[in-house]
PLY file of the C-alpha trace (Angstrom):
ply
format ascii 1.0
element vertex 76
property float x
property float y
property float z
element edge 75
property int vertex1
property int vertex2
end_header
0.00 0.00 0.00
1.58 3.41 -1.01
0.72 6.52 0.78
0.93 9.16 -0.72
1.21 13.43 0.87
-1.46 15.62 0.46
-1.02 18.57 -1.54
-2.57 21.16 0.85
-0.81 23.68 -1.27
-3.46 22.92 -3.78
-6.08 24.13 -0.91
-4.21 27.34 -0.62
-3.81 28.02 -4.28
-8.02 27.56 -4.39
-8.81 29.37 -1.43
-6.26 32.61 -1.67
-5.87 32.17 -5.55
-2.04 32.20 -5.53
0.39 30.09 -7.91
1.78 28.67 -4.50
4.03 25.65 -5.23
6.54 23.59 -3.03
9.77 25.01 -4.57
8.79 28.37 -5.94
10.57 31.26 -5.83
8.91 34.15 -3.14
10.02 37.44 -1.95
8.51 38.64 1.41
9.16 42.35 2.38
12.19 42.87 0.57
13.92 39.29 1.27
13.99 36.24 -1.57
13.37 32.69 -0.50
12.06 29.38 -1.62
8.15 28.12 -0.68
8.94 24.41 1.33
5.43 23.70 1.99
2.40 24.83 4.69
1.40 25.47 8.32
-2.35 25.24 8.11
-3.85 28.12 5.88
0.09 29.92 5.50
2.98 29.18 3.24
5.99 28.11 4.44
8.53 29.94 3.27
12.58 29.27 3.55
14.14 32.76 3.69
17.38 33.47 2.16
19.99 32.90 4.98
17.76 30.72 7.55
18.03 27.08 8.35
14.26 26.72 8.36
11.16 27.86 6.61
8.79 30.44 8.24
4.81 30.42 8.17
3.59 33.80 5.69
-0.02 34.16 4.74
-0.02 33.81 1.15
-1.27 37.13 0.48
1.94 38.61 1.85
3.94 36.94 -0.24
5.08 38.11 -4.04
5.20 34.91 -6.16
8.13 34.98 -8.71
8.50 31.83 -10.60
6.71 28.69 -11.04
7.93 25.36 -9.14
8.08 23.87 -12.88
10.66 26.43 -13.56
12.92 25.96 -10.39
13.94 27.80 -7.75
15.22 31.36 -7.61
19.07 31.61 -8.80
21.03 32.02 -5.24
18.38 29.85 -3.13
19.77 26.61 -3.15
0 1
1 2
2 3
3 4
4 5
5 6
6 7
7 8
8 9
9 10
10 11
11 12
12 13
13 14
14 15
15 16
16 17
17 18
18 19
19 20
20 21
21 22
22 23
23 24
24 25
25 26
26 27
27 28
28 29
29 30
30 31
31 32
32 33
33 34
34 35
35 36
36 37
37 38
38 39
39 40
40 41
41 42
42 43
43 44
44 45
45 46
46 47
47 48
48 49
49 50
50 51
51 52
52 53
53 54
54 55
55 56
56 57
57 58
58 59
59 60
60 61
61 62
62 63
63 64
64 65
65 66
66 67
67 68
68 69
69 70
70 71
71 72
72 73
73 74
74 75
């Protein structure tokens, strides 16, 4: 039996109408950083220079690429 994780990103796309995706590239007040997934109805976001990501309500965020296209150049 496989078990597979739920997208709830796909919740927060519907509800907030964002292009959230796990490995898009963000930038929140000024600072670039990486979408790693959600913390009930926010985005967890991976800011450039911290270990771990930090919850943002998605309308706070500016969305700057697609996770199809990668992440942000620099956010590796």
């Amino acid at each position: 039996m496989t078990s597979s994780k739920p997208d709830n990103l796909a919740a927060i796309r519907l509800k907030y109408s964002v292009p959230a995706r796990r490995g898009g590239a963000v930038e929140i007040r000024g600072r670039g950083g990486v979408i790693t997934g959600v913390c009930g109805d926010c985005v967890r976001v991976k800011l450039l220079g911290m270990h771990r990501g930090v919850p943002f309500h998605p309308n706070e965020i500016t969305y700057l690429s697609d996770a199809r296209q990668g992440p942000m150049p620099g956010t590796s």
